[in-house]
C-alpha positions as CSV (number, residue, x, y, z in Angstrom):
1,X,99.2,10.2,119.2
2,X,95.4,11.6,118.7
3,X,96.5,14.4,116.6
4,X,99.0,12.5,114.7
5,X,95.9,10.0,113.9
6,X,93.9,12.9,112.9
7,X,96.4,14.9,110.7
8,X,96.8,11.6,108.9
9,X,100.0,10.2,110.6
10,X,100.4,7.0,112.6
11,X,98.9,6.1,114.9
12,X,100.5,2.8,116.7
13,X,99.6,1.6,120.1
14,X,101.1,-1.6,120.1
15,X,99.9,-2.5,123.9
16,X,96.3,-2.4,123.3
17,X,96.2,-5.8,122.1
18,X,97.3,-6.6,125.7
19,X,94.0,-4.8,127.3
20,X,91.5,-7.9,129.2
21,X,88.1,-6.4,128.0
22,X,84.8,-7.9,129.4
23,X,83.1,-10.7,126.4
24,X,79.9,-9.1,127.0
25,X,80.0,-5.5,126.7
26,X,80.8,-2.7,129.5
27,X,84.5,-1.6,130.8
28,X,84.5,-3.0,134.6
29,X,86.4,-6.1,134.9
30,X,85.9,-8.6,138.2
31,X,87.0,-11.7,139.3
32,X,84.0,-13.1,138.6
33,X,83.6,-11.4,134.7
34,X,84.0,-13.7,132.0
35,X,87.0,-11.9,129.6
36,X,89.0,-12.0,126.7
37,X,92.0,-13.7,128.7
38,X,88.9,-16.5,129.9
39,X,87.6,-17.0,126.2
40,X,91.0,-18.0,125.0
41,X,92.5,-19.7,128.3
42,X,89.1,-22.3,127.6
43,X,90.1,-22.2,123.8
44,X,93.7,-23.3,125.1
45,X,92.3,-26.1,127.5
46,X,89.3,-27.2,124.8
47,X,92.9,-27.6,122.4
48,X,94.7,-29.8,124.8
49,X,91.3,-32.2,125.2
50,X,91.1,-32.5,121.2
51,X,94.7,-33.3,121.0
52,X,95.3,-35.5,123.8
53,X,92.1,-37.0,124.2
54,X,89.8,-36.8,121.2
55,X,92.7,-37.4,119.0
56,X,94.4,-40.7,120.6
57,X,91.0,-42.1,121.7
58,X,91.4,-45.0,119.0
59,X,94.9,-45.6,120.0
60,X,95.3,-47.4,116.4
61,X,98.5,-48.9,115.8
62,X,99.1,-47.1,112.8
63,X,98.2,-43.2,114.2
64,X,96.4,-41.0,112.6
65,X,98.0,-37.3,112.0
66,X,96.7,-35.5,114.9
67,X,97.9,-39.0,117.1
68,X,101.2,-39.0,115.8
69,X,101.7,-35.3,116.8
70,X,100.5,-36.3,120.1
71,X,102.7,-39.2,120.8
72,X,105.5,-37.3,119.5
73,X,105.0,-34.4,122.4
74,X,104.3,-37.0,124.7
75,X,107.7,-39.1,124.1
76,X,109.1,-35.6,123.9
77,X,107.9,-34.1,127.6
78,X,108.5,-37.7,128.9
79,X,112.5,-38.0,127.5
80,X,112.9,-34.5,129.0
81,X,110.9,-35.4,132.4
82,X,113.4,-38.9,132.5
83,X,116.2,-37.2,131.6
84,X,116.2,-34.0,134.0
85,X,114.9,-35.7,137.4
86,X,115.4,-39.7,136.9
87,X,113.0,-42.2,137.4
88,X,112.1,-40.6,140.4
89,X,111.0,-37.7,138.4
90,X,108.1,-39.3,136.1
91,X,105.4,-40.0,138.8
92,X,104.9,-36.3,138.4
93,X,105.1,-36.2,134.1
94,X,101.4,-35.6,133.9
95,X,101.7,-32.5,135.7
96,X,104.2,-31.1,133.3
97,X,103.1,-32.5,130.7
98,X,99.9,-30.6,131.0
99,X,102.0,-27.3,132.0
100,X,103.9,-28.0,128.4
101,X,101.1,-28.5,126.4
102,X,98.9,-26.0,128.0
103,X,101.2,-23.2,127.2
104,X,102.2,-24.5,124.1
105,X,98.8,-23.9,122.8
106,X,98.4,-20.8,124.6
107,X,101.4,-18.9,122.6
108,X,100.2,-20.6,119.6
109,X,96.4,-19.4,119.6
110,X,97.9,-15.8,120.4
111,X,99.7,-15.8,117.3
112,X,96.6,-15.4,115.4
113,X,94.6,-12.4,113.8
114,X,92.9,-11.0,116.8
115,X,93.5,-13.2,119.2
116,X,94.5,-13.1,122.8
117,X,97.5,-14.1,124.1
118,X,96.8,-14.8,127.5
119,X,100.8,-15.8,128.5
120,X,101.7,-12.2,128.0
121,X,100.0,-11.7,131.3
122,X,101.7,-11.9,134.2
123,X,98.6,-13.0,136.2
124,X,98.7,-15.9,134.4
125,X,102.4,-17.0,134.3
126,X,102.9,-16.4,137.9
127,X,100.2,-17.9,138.8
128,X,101.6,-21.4,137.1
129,X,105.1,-20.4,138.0
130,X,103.5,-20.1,141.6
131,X,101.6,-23.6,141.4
132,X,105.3,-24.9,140.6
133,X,106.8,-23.2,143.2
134,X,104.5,-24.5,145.6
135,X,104.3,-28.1,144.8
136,X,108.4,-28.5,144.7
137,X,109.0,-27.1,148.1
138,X,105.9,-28.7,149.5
139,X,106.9,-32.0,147.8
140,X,111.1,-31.4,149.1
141,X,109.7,-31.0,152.7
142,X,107.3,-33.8,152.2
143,X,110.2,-36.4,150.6
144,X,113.3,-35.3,152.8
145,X,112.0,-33.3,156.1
146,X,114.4,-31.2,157.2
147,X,116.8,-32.4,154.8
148,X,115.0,-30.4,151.8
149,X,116.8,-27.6,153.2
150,X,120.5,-28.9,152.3
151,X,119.5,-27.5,149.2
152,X,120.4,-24.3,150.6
153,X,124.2,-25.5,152.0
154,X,127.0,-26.1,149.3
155,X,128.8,-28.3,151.2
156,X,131.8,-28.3,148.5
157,X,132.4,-24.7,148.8
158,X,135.2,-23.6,151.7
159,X,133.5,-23.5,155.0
160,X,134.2,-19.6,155.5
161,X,131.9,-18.6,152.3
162,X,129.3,-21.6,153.0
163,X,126.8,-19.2,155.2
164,X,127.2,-16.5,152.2
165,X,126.5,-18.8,149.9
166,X,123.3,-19.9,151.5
167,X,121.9,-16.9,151.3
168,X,122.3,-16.4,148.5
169,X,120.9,-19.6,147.6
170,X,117.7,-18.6,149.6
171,X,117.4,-15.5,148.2
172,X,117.5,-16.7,144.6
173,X,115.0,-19.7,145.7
174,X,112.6,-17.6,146.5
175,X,112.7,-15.6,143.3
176,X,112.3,-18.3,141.1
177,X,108.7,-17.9,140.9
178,X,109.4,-14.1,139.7
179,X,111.9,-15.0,137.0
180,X,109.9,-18.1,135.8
181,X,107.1,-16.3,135.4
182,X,108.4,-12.7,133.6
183,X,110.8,-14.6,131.2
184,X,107.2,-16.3,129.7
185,X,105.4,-12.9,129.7
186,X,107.9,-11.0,129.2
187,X,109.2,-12.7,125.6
188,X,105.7,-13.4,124.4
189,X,104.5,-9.7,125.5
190,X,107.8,-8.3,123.8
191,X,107.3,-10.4,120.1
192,X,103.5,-9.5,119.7
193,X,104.5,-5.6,120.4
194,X,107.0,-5.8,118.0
195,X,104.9,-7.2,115.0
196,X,102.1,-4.7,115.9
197,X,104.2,-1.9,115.7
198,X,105.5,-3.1,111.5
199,X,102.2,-3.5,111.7
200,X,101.3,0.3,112.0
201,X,104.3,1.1,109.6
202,X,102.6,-1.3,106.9
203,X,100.2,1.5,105.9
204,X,102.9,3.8,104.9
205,X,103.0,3.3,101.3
206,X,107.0,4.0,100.8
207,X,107.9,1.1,104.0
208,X,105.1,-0.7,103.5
209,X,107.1,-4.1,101.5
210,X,110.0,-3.7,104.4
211,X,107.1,-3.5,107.2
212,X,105.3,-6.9,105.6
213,X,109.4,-8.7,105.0
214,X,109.8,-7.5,108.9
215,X,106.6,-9.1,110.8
216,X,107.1,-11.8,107.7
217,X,110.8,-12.9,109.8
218,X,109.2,-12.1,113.5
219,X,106.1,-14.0,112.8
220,X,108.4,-17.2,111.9
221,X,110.7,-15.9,115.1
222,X,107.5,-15.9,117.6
223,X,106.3,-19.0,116.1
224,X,109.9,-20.7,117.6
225,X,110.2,-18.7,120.5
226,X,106.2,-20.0,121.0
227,X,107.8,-23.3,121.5
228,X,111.0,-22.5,123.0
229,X,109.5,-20.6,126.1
230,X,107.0,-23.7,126.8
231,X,109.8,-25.6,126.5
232,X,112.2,-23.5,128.8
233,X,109.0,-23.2,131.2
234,X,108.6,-27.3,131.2
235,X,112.5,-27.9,131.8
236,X,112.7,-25.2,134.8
237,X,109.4,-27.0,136.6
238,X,111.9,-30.5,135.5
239,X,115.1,-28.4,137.5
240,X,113.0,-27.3,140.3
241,X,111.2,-31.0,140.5
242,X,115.3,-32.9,140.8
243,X,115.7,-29.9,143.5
244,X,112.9,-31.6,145.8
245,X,113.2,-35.4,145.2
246,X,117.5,-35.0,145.2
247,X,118.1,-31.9,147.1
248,X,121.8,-33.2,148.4
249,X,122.9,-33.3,144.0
């Protein structure tokens, strides 16, 4: 790819943008170093305080514009939260509301030019899909006891296939924080490498108007998929969350 770059060719490397680089200079990255994925995770959070704070702090009765789009995610996460565990369910909406929200602005502020789209990383999916995984079987144990774990046991299926059955219910319980945390980073990872590579073909003068139609249409795709995966994130807490509180449904 280094000679190509120098003879004059391409040179594409559409992961780079995916590289956590220290804010302040130097290559060695610790726990404790303030990074690229930190900058725009506290962008992401500092987001979430203008919207839902700042921006509904006068709770007028006729909303402003930023209040209305506020109300309108919070009827939206709430309808979803009712609708998905019950009334049982909405004790727990601020939690995934803020998991909603939270991403939602993540996938957004990664859309922009040269920013950091800090749900492509896995260390930050699965560490929400982990929280989530947590707090549902911690919760199940804590609202049912032992019962949590007729989950597990499909009592409608014929008796012979029953202990089949629950493992493979176990087994696929357990990956949940796995799949819930790769289908995030794995779309939003996949969308941005796609545009940077049109991208690099943009400079080619005889591609160059198909390269700029192509990351036009996936720009407008990643903006909906932005959405879509925060929503699929929010409903799969919502499935996990019925799980706990009704685990014989």
């Amino acid at each position: 790819m280094a000679e190509d770059a120098a003879e004059g060719g391409l040179n594409i490397h559409p992961m780079d943008q995916f590289v956590v680089k220290p804010l302040f200079g130097g290559t060695e990255v610790n726990w404790y170093t303030p990074t690229n994925v930190t900058l725009w995770m506290a962008l992401a959070v500092l987001c979430v305080v203008l919207l839902l704070v700042v921006g509904t702090r006068g709770r007028a009765i006729v909303p402003s514009r930023i209040q209305s789009v506020a109300e309108l995610a919070y009827g939206f996460v709430y309808k979803m939260v009712e609708d998905v565990t019950g009334k049982d369910g909405l004790k727990y909406f601020p939690y995934i509301m803020t998991l909603f929200i939270f991403i939602v602005f993540s996938n957004f502020l990664g859309l922009l030019p040269m920013a950091f789209t800090t749900t492509s990383h896995i260390a930050v999916t699965g560490v929400m899909a982990m929280a989530v995984f947590l707090f549902v079987t911690i919760l199940g144990f804590v609202k049912n006891g032992a019962g949590f774990l007729s989950v597990f046991w499909i009592s409608a299926a014929p008796l012979v296939l029953r202990p089949i059955l629950a493992l493979i219910e176990v087994i696929s319980y357990f990956v949940r924080p796995v799949s819930h945390s790769i289908r995030l980073a794995g779309n939003m990872m996949a969308g941005h490498a796609v545009i940077k590579v049109f991208a690099g073909f943009a400079v080619v003068a005889l591609i160059s108007p198909v390269s700029i139609a192509a990351i036009s249409a996936i720009y407008a795709l990643e903006v909906l998929v932005s959405f879509i995966q925060a929503y699929v994130f929010a409903i799969l807490t919502c499935v996990y969350l019925r799980d706990a509180l009704h685990p014989h449904h």
